[in-house]
C-alpha positions in Angstrom: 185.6 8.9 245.0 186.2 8.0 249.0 184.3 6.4 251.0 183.5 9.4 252.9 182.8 11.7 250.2 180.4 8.7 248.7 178.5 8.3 252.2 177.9 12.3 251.9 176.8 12.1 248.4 174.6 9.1 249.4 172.7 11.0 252.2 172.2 14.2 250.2 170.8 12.5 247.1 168.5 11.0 249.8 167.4 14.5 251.1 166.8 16.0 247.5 164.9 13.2 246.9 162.7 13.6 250.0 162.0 17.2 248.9 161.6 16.0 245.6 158.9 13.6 247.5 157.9 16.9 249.2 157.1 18.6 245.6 155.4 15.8 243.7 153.4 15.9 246.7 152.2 19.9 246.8 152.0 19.4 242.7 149.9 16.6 243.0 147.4 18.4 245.6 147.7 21.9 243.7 145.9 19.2 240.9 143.1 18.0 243.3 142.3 21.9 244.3 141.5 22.6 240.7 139.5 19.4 240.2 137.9 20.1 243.2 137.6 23.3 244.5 133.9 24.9 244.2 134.3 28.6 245.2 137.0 30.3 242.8 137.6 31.5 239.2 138.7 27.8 238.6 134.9 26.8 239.4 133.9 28.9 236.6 135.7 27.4 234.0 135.6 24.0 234.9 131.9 23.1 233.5 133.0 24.7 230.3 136.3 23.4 230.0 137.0 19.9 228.8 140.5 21.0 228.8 140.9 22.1 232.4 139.2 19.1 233.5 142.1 16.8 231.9 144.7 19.6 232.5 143.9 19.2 236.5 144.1 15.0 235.8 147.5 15.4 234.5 148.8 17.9 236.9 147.5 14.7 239.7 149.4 12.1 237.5 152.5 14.1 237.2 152.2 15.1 240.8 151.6 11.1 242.2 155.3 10.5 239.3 157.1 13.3 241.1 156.4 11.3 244.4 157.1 7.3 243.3 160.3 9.0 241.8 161.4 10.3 244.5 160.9 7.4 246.4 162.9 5.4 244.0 165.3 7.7 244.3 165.5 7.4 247.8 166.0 3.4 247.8 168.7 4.1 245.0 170.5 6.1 246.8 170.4 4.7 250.4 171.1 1.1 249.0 173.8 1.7 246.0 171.6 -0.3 243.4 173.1 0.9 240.3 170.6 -0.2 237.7 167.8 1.5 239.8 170.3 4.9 239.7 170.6 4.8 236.2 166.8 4.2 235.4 166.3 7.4 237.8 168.8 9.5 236.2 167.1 8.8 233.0 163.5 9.8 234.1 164.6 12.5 235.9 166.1 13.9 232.6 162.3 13.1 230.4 160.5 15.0 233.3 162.8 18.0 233.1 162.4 18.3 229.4 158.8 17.4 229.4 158.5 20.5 232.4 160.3 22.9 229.7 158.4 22.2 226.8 155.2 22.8 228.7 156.7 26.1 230.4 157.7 27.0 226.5 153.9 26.2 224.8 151.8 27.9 227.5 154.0 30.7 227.5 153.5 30.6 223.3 149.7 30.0 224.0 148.8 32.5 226.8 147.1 34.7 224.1 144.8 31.9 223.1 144.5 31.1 226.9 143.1 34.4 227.5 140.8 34.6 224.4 139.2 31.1 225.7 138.6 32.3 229.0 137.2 35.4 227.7 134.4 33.8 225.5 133.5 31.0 228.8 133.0 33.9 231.2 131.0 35.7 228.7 128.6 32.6 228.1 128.2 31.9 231.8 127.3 35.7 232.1 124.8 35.7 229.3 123.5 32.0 229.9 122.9 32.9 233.9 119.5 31.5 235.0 119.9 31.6 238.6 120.0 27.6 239.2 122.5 27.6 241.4 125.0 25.6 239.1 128.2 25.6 240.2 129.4 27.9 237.3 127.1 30.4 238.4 127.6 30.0 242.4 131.3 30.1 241.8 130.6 33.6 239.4 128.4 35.1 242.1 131.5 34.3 244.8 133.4 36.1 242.6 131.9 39.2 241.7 130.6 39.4 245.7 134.4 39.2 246.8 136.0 41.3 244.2 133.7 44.1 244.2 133.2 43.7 240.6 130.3 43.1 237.9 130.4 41.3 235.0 133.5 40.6 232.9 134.7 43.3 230.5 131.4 45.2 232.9 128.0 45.7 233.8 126.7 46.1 230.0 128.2 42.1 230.1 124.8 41.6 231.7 122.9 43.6 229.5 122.6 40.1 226.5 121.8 37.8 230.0 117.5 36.9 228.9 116.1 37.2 232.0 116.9 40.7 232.2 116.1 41.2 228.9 112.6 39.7 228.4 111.6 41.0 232.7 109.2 43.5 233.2 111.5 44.6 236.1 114.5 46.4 236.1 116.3 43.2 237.5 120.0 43.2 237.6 122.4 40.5 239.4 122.2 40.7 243.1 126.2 39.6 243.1 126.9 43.2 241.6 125.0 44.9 244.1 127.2 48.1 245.4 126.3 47.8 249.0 128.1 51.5 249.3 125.2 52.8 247.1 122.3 50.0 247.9 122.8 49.7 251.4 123.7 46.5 253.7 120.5 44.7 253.4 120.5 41.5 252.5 119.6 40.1 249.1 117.5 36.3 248.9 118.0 35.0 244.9 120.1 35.7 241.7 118.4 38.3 240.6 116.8 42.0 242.3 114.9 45.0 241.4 116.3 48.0 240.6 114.4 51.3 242.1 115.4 52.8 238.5 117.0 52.3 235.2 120.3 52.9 237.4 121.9 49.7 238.4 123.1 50.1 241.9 125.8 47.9 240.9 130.0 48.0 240.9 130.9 49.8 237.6 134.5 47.7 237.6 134.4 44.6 235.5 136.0 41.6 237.0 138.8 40.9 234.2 141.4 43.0 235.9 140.6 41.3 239.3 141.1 38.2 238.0 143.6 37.8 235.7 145.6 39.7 239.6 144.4 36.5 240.7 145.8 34.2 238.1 149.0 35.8 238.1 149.5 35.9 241.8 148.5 31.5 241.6 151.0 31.9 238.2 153.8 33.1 240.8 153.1 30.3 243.5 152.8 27.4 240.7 156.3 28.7 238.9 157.4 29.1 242.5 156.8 25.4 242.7 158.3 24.4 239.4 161.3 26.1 239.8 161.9 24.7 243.0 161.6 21.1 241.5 163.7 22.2 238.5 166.5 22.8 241.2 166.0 19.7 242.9 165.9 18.1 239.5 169.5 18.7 238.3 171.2 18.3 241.6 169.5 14.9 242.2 170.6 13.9 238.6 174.2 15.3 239.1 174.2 13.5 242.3 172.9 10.3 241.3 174.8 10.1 238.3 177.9 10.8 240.5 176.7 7.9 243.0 176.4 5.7 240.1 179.5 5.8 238.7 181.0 5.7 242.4 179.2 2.0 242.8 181.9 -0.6 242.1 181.2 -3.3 239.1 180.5 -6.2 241.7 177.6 -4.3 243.5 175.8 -4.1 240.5 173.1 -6.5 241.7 173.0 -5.4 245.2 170.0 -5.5 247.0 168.6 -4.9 250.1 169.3 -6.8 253.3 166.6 -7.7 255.9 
């Protein structure tokens, strides 16, 4: 390989590796929106989920990898230290076959996926006291923005106790229709109903949400593709680079 062509190859292995930087990065903060974020369909699972909760830790840890290999990369490839290309190369290849086998199981266990989100949205609905937990606060978002009631709908409400064992006609003030009940505004998690006709959404909030989840699906596979790419030309390149690296600059190291 010439000099010239092994400068060029040098320079782009650093520049997929700063986008590979770049990704590990967005990964790694698309991991501290799920740990942290209060006011979306995440919100609602995350006090029933054990899973999600070490799910979003993972998604950090291989998001804060992503990054320190791209930096390695990056002082591989700008100093010619062969050992350090070949340890990179290596990595590179576990986290693209770890990144497939997860793409293969959760397409295998979307059924399941959707089954166990199912049954937490239909405790949270039936277990609703109107503490403001985050669970609920997160439900009523929810339901207010999407114009929707319940999960399947409304009758999801219909097993919740306090509307059960009132003396009212209560239903959830989240659900209120303001097309049929006016604008006025509603204090509390529960109001009165005029008559045994809810003026509520009639929609449950399933469809809704799992648009939601696909359109975040989209973004996230948007994401892993991208890195995917990045992947297999920064192991094609650095693998090139490595073999490029003459026997005596084995131990090379930086000069200061």
């Amino acid at each position: 390989m010439g000099k010239g062509c092994i400068t060029a190859t040098k320079y782009f292995l650093f520049l997929f590796n700063l986008l590979f930087f770049i990704f590990g990065a967005l990964i790694m903060g698309f991991g501290l929106w799920i740990l942290l974020d209060n006011q979306s369909f995440i919100a609602v699972l995350q006090d029933s989920s054990t899973e999600l909760k070490v799910g979003s830790y993972i998604v950090i840890g291989v998001g804060a990898f992503t990054m320190l290999m791209g930096f390695l990369g990056c002082l591989g490839a700008i100093y010619e230290i062969r050992c350090l290309l070949g340890l990179y190369f290596t990595l590179l290849l576990l986290i693209l076959i770890a990144q497939v086998v997860a793409a293969v199981l959760i397409f295998f266990q979307r059924d399941v996926l959707r089954k166990t989100t199912s049954s937490i949205v239909t405790k949270i609905v039936e277990n609703y006291q109107g503490q403001n937990k985050t669970a609920e606060q997160a439900w009523d978002y929810i339901q207010r923005s999407m114009h929707c009631c319940g999960w399947i709908g409304p009758k999801d409400w219909e097993n919740n106790p306090v509307i059960i064992n009132s003396s009212q006609q209560l239903y959830p003030c989240s659900c209120r229709n303001t097309s049929i009940a006016g604008e006025n505004a509603t204090d509390g998690s529960f109001c009165e109903a005029k008559s045994s006709d809810w003026p509520i959404y009639d929609r449950g909030c399933m469809v809704n949400v799992e648009s939601w989840l696909f359109t975040n699906y989209g973004v996230i596979l948007g994401i892993c593709l991208g890195v995917a790419v990045i992947e297999l030309l920064a192991m094609i390149l650095s693998m090139g680079l490595c073999k490029s690296v003459h026997q005596e600059e084995y131990t090379k190291v930086p000069k200061y």
